[in-house]
C-alpha positions, 0 to 999 in steps of 0.5 A: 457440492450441490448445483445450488452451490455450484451457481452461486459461486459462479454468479460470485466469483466471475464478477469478483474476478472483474472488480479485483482486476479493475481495482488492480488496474485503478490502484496502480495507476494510482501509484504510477501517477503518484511517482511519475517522475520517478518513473517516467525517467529518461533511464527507466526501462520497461523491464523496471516497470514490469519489476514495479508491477510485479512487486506492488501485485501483492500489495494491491491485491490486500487492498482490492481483494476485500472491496471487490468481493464485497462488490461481487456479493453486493451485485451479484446476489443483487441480480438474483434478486433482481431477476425473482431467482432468490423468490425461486429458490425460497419457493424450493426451501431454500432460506437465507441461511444456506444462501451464506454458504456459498459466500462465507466458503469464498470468503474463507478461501480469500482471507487464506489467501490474504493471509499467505499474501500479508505474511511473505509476498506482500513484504518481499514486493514492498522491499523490493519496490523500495530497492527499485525505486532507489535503482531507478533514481540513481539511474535518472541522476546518472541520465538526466545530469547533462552537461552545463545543465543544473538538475533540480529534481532531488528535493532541497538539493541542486546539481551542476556538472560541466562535464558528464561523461559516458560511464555517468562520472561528473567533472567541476562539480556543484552541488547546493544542500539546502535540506537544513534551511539554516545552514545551508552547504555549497559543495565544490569538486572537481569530480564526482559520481553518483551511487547508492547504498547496500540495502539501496534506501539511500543515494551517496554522492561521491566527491573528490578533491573540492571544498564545502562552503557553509553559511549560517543565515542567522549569524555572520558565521562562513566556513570552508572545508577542503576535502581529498575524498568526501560523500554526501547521503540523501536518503530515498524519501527526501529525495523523492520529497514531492512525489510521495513515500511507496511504502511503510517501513512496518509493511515491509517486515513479516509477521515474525519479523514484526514481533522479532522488532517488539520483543527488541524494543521491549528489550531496550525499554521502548514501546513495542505496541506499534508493532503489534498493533502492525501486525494484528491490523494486517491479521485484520484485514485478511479476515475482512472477507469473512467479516464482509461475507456476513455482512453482505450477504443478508443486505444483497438478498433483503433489498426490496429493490435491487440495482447497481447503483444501490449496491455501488453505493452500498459497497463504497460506504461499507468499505470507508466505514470499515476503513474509518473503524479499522483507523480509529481502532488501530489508533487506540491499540497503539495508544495503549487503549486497547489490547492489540489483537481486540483492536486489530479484529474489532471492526471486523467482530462490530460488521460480523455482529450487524450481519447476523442481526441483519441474517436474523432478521431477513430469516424471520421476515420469511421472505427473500425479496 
């Protein structure tokens, strides 16, 4: 590797270690403040928020890593030019061309990276966020019921317990459902507790020895339901129905897992092209690097004026366009317009095609400004 080589990696990869750890930063406190309530319970421990942290790294890192580089080759060989080092190097022979080298080599290692990452850490992380999630609640039902105190915070559902005891059982319990609007349930029990289920994507309400009292808002209908042993699921995303889903059931499966569910809904005569097109969207945007590299590189040393907040600027609308192209296209491959893979690679393919028409151009203009 030449010195040349040499200091245009270290003027790339210091400033893409700052933006992916601020991205990093930014994205989870995103997601904290998204499910606050969730996870600044009463029970929440700070072991729960280092498991959170741990399992969402992955997923934050697919989406700050891209931004971040593009940030990087934006402002850093920005301030090459700002500082007449890329007239320099002109001076010395050396073009356009052999200045992509050293981004395009960055942005190969990175989309390997991001490709390792979609394909293994990111789905165990997004799993396992779900399972904590669930974890977390039921340890907040089982501390925030108090005794003599309605709990509220399960969406469409209210809980009452005269009496709580040390080990989380419940004594005269209530419970109102009114998840169907229609016909709402009104469940009465002498004890109770609260726990979840196996793959912990649902909390189970365990009742014994009361009644359910049903009613029909539109009729005259009531009916009463005595019970020995009962249970009552209320899956995660209900209840967490005013803070906000973590996850997406497709990012949570592995590209084989992925094109395992295809090929069975093939089988039973379903439509198999949301998960391709899962795939292939997630095979896109690890290559994105590439694709930013490209483009990138010719806009940072062709400016005639550099400063940050051109290229903040620069950075964020090239990123919402590529987000919008990325969208739109995943939209037509699912809806069968387009061939999964094309419309998986297509919004990188269109940022390729501008940046070697941008590189074309700056390499003829013979001046790198």
């Amino acid at each position: 590797m030449t010195r040349i080589s040499r200091y245009l990696l270290t003027e790339l990869l210091v400033p893409l270690g700052v933006w992916v750890a601020f991205m990093f930063l930014l994205l989870f406190v995103m997601q904290f403040l998204r499910g606050t309530d969730v996870l600044l319970g009463s029970s929440v421990t700070l072991t729960d928020l280092g498991r959170l942290v741990a399992y969402l790294t992955p997923h934050f890192l697919m989406m700050a890593l891209p931004i971040a580089f593009l940030l990087a080759i934006l402002l850093g060989l920005g301030r090459l030019g700002e500082d007449r080092e890329l007239t320099a190097l002109q001076a010395l022979g050396i073009g356009p061309s052999r200045l992509l080298a050293a981004p395009m080599g960055v942005a190969a290692a990175l989309s390997v990276l991001m490709l390792l990452i979609t394909s293994t850490a990111q789905p165990w992380g997004l799993t396992g966020v779900k399972e904590l999630v669930s974890e977390v609640i039921r340890k907040n039902v089982v501390g925030d019921v108090k005794s003599g105190t309605f709990y509220e915070d399960l969406s469409d559902l209210t809980l009452y317990a005269e009496q709580v005891s040390s080990d989380g059982r419940w004594t005269n319990v209530l419970l109102h459902d009114d998840r169907e609007a229609s016909s709402p349930l009104l469940v009465l029990a002498h004890h109770g507790q609260v726990g979840t289920s196996s793959g912990g994507e649902v909390l189970r309400f365990s009742l014994e020895d009361g009644e359910v009292h049903r009613s029909g808002r539109a009729t005259e209908n009531y009916s009463v339901i005595h019970f020995d042993q009962a249970e009552i699921s209320v899956g995660v995303g209900a209840s967490m129905g005013k803070r906000g889903r973590f996850t997406s059931a497709k990012e949570e499966l592995t590209p084989a897992e992925l094109l395992e569910a295809a090929s069975e809904a093939e089988a039973k005569g379903g439509d198999a092209r949301g998960f391709r097109m899962a795939l292939h969207s997630r095979l896109g945007g690890a290559l994105a690097p590439i694709a930013f590299a490209l483009l990138g590189t010719p806009l940072a040393i062709g400016r005639r004026q550099a400063g940050r907040a051109w290229g903040y600027l620069l950075t964020l609308g090239g990123y919402v366009l590529y987000y919008l192209l990325s969208r739109a296209f995943e939209q037509l491959g699912q809806q069968g317009k387009l061939p999964a893979p094309l419309a998986g690679q297509l919004a990188n393919l269109i940022f390729m095609a501008v940046g070697a028409v941008a590189l074309y151009r700056v390499s003829r203009s013979g001046t790198v400004r």
